[in-house]
C-alpha positions as CSV (number, residue, x, y, z in Angstrom):
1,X,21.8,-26.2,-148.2
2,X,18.0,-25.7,-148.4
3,X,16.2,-22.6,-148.5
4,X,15.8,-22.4,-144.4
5,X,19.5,-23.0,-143.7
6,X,20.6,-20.8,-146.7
7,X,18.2,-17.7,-144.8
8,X,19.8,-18.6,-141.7
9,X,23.2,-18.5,-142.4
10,X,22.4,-15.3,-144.0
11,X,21.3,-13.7,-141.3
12,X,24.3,-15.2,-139.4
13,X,26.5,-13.3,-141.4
14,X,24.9,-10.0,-141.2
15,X,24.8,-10.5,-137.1
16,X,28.3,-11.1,-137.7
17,X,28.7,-7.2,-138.8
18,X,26.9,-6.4,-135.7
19,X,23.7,-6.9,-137.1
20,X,20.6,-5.7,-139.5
21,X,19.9,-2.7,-137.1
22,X,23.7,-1.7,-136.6
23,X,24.2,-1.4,-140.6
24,X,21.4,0.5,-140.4
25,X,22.5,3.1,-137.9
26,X,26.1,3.4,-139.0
27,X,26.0,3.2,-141.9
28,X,22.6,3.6,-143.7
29,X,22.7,0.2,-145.0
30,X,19.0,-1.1,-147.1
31,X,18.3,-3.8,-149.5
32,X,19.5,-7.0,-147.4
33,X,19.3,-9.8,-149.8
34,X,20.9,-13.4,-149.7
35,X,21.0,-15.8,-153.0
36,X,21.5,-20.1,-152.4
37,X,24.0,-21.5,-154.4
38,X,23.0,-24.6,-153.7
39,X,25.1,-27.0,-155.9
40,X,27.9,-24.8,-154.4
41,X,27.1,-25.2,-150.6
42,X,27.3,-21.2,-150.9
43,X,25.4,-18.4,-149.3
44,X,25.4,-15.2,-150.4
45,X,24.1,-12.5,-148.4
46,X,24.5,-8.6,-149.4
47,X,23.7,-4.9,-148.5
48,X,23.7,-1.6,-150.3
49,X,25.2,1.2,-147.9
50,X,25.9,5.4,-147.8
51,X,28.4,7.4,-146.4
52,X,31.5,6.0,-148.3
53,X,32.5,8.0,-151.8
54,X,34.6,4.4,-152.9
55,X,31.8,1.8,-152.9
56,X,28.4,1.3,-152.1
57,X,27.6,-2.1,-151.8
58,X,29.2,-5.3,-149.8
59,X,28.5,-9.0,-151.1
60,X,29.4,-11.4,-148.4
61,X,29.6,-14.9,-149.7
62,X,29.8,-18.2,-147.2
63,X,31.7,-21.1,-148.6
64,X,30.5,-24.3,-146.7
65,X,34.4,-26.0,-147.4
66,X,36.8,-24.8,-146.6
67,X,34.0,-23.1,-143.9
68,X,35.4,-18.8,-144.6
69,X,34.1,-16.2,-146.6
70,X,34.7,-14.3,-149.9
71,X,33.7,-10.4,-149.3
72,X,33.3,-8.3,-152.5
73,X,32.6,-4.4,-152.6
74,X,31.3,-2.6,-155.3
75,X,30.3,0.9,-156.7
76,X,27.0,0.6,-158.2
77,X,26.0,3.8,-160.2
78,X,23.1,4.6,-162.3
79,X,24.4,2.6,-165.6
80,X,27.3,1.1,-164.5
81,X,29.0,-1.5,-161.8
82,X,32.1,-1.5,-160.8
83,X,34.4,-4.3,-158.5
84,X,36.3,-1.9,-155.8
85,X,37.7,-5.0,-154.2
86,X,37.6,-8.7,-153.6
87,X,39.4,-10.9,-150.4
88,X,39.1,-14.6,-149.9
89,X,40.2,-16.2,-147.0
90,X,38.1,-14.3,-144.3
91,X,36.5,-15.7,-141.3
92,X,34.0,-14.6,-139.6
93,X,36.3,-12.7,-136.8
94,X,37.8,-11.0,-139.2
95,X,34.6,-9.5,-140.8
96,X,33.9,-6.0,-139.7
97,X,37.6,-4.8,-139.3
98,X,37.4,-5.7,-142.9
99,X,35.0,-4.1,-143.4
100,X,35.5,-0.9,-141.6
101,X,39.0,-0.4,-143.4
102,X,37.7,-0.8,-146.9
103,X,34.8,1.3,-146.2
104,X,36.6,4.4,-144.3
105,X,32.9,3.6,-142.1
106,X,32.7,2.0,-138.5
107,X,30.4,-0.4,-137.4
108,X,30.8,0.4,-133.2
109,X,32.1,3.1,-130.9
């Protein structure tokens, strides 16, 4: 994937969690960054959040094949980081339930 692609899939994902402005408001979420791994066909995109004592960040990669996603949370603390959790396997449906019951957070009403 180019650069362009890459940024848009990127902000696919995050619309997939309801979007830039809904992290924001539910759950204080800054930072949004993505990374090209190009040779890899993967995107990742990623987001530091409040509100949850477990973790404090959410990595969301795309994998081009087999077309799902690898979602990584972490607790990211002054001098250390530290993997809560990893799942592979996830589509894009499946994205903010995940998220919402990792997170003890909610992303609607």
């Amino acid at each position: 994937m180019n650069k362009t692609e890459a940024l848009q899939t990127a902000e696919t994902i995050f619309k997939q969690l309801g979007g830039q402005r809904t992290l924001k408001l539910f759950v204080g979420a800054t930072n949004f960054a993505f990374n090209n791994l190009e040779k890899e066909e993967r995107v990742e995109a990623s987001f530091k959040f409040k509100g949850s004592r477990k973790m404090n960040h959410c990595k969301v990669t795309y994998r081009r094949c087999p077309d799902d996603y690898i979602v990584e949370f972490y607790k990211i603390g002054r001098a250390s980081v530290t993997k809560v959790s990893r799942h592979e396997g996830i589509y894009c449906d499946m994205l903010i339930d995940l998220f919402e019951k990792e997170t003890d957070l909610y992303l609607h009403f």
